[in-house]
C-alpha positions in Angstrom: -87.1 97.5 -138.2 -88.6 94.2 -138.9 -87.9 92.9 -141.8 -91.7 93.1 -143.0 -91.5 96.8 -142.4 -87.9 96.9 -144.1 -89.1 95.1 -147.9 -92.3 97.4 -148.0 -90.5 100.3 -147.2 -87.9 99.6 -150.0 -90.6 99.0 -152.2 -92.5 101.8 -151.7 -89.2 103.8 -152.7 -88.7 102.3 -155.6 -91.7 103.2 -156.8 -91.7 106.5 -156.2 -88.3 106.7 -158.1 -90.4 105.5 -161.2 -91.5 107.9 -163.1 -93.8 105.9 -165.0 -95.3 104.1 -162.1 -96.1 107.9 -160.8 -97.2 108.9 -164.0 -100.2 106.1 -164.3 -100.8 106.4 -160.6 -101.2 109.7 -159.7 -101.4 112.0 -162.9 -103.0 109.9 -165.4 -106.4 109.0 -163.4 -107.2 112.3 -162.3 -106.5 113.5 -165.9 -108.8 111.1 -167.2 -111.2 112.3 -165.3 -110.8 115.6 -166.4 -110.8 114.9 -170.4 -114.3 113.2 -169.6 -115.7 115.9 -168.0 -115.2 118.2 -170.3 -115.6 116.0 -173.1 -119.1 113.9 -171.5 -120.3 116.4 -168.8 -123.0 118.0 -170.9 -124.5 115.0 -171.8 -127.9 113.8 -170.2 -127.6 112.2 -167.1 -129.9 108.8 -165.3 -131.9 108.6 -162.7 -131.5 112.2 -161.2 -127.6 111.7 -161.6 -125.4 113.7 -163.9 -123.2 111.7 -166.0 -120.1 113.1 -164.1 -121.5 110.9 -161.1 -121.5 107.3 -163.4 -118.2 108.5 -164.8 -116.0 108.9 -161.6 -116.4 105.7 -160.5 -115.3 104.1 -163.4 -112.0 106.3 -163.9 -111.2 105.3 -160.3 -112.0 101.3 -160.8 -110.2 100.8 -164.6 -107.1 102.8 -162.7 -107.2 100.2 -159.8 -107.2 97.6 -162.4 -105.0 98.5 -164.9 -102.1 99.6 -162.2 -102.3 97.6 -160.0 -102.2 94.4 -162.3 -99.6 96.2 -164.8 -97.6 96.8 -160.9 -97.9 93.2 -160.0 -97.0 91.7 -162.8 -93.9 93.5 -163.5 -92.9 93.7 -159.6 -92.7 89.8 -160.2 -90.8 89.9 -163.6 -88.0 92.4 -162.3 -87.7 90.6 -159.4 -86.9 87.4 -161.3 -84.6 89.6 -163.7 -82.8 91.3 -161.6 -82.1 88.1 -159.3 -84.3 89.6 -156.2 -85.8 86.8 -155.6 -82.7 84.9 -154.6 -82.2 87.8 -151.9 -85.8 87.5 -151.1 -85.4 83.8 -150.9 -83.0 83.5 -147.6 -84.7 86.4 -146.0 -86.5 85.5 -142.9 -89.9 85.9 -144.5 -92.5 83.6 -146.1 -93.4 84.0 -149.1 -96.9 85.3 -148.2 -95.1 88.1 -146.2 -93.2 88.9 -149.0 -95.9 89.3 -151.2 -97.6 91.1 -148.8 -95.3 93.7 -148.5 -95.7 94.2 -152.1 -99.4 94.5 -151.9 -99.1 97.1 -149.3 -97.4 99.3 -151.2 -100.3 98.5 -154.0 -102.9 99.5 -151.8 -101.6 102.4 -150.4 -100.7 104.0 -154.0 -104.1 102.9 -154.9 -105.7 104.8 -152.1 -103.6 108.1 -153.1 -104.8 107.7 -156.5 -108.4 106.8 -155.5 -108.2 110.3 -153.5 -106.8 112.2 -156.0 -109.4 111.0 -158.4 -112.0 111.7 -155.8 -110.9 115.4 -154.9 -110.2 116.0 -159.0 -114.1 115.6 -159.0 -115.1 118.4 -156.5 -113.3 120.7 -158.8 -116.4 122.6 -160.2 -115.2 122.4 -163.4 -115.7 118.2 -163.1 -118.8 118.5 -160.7 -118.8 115.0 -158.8 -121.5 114.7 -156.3 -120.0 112.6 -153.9 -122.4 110.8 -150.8 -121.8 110.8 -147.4 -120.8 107.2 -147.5 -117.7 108.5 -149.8 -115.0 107.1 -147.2 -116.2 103.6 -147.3 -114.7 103.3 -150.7 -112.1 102.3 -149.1 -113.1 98.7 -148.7 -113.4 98.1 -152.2 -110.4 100.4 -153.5 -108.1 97.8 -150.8 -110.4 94.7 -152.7 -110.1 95.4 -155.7 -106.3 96.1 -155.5 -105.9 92.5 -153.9 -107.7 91.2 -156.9 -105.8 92.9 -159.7 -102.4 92.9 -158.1 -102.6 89.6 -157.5 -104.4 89.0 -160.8 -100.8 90.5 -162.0 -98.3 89.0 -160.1 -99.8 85.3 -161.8 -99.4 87.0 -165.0 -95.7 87.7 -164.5 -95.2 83.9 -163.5 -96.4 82.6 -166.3 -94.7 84.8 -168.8 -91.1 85.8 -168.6 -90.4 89.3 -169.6 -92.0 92.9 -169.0 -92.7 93.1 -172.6 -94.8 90.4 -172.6 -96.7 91.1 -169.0 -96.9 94.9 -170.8 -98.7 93.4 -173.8 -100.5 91.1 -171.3 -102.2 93.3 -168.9 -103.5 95.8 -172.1 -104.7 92.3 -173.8 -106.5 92.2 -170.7 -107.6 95.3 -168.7 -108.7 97.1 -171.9 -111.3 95.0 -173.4 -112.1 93.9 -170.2 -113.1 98.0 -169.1 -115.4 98.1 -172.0 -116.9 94.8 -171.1 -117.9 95.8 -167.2 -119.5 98.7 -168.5 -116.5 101.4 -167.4 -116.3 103.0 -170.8 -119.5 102.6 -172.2 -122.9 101.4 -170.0 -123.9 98.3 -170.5 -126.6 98.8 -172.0 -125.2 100.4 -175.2 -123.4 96.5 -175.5 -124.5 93.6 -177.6 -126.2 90.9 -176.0 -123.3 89.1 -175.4 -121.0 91.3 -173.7 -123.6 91.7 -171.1 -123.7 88.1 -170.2 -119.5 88.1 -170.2 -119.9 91.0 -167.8 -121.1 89.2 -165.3 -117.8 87.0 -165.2 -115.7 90.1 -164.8 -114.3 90.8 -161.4 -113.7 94.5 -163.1 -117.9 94.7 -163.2 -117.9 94.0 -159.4 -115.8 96.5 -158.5 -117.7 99.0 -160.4 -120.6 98.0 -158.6 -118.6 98.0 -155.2 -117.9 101.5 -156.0 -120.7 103.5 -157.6 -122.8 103.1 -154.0 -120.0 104.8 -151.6 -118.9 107.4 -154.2 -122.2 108.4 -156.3 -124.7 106.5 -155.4 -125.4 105.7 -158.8 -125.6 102.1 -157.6 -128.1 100.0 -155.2 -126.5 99.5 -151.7 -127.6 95.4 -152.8 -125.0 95.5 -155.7 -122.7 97.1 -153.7 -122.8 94.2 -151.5 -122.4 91.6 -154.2 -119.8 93.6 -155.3 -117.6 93.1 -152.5 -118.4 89.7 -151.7 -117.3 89.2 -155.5 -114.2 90.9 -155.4 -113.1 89.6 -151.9 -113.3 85.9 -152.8 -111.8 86.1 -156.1 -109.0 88.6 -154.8 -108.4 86.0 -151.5 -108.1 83.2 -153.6 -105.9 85.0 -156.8 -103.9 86.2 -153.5 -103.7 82.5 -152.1 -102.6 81.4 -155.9 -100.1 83.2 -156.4 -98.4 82.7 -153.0 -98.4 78.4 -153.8 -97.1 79.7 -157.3 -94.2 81.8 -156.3 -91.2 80.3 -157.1 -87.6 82.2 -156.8 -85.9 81.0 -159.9 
C-alpha cells in the first residue's frame, strides 16, 4: 500500500469513528432538508419552479461549506495537538500529498452527503425535481469542497485550538450563508449584502449548483460559478500547502 493510499485510508477511519463528524455529514443535511420542506414547501414558487427546487441546492452547498471548512480546520488543529504532524513530517510524502490525502477523504464524504441530500429530495414528501444533468453536480460538490476545506485548513494555522477554529468557521460560514442568498434570496437583502454577495465563493457555488440539480439557475452562471470556485479553491489549496508547517 503506498503510503498516499495508507494516510487517506486512516483518515477516512477516523472519521467515521466520529460521531460528530457523521452526524453533520450525513444526518444533519438531509434533515435540513426535510424541516424546510415541510416548513417552506407550500410556499409560492419562481419561474415555474417550486420552492423545494431553490431550496435543495442551498442545503447541499451551506453543508459543503460549513463541513468541509469546520473538517479542515480541525483536521489541521488535532494534527498539531496530538503531535501528528511530527509523524507526518518524516513520512515519505510532500506536504501537498499529505494534504491531499486529507481532501480526498473531504470530497468523498462530501459526495455521500451531496447524495444523500439529493435522494432525501425524491422522497415525495420533499418533492425535488431534479434535471437530467443531476450527475454533473459532481464537479462543483469536488470544487467547492477544495475551496472550503482548504478555506479550513488556513483557518486552523492561524489559530491554535479547536475552540477557536469551532467559533471561527460559525463566525464565518453562517453569516456568510445568508449573504450568498442560501437562507434567504437575495432579493429579500439590503442593498448592501447584495454587492458583498458577489465576493463570496459560497454565492458561486450556489450558482454552480442550482443548473445540474434544479435548474433553477442559467447554464451561464453555472459556468461562472465554477470558474469562480476553481480558482479560488486552487489557489486556497496552493496557500495552505506553502503554509503548512509541522510544529
Amino acid at each position: 500500500m503506498t503510503p498516499f493510499k495508507a494516510l487517506t485510508v486512516s483518515l477516512a477511519r477516523t472519521n467515521l469513528r466520529d460521531p460528530a463528524t457523521m452526524f453533520f455529514s450525513y444526518v444533519f443535511p438531509p434533515a435540513l432538508l426535510v424541516v424546510l420542506a415541510l416548513t417552506m414547501g407550500d410556499q409560492p414558487g419562481v419561474d415555474g419552479h417550486d420552492i423545494i427546487d431553490f431550496i435543495s441546492p442551498n442545503v447541499t452547498g451551506f453543508g459543503i461549506a460549513f463541513v468541509g471548512m469546520f473538517t479542515g480546520a480541525t483536521t489541521i488543529v488535532e494534527w498539531r495537538e496530538k503531535g501528528v504532524g511530527r509523524v507526518l513530517r518524516s513520512a515519505p510524502m510532500t506536504v501537498s500529498s499529505i494534504l491531499a490525502s486529507a481532501l480526498t477523504v473531504a470530497v468523498v464524504s462530501a459526495l455521500v452527503q451531496a447524495m444523500l441530500v439529493v435522494l432525501t429530495g425524491l422522497v415525495p414528501a420533499v418533492g425535488v425535481t431534479l434535471t437530467p444533468w443531476a450527475l454533473l453536480a459532481v464537479v462543483p460538490v469536488f470544487l467547492g469542497t477544495l475551496v472550503f476545506y482548504s478555506l479550513g485548513m488556513l483557518v486552523g494555522l492561524a489559530l491554535p485550538t479547536l475552540t477557536a477554529v469551532s467559533l471561527a468557521v460559525m463566525i464565518v460560514v453562517l453569516p456568510m450563508a445568508f449573504a450568498s442568498g442560501a437562507v434567504l434570496p437575495l432579493e429579500m437583502m439590503p442593498g448592501w449584502m447584495q454587492t458583498l454577495s458577489d465576493f463570496l465563493p459560497l454565492t458561486y457555488l450556489l450558482d454552480a449548483l442550482r443548473w445540474p440539480l434544479t435548474g433553477v439557475a442559467e447554464l451561464s452562471d453555472a459556468l461562472i460559478g465554477l470558474g469562480v470556485t476553481g480558482t479560488t479553491g486552487a489557489a486556497l489549496f496552493w496557500a495552505a500547502t506553502k503554509l503548512t508547517r509541522w510544529t
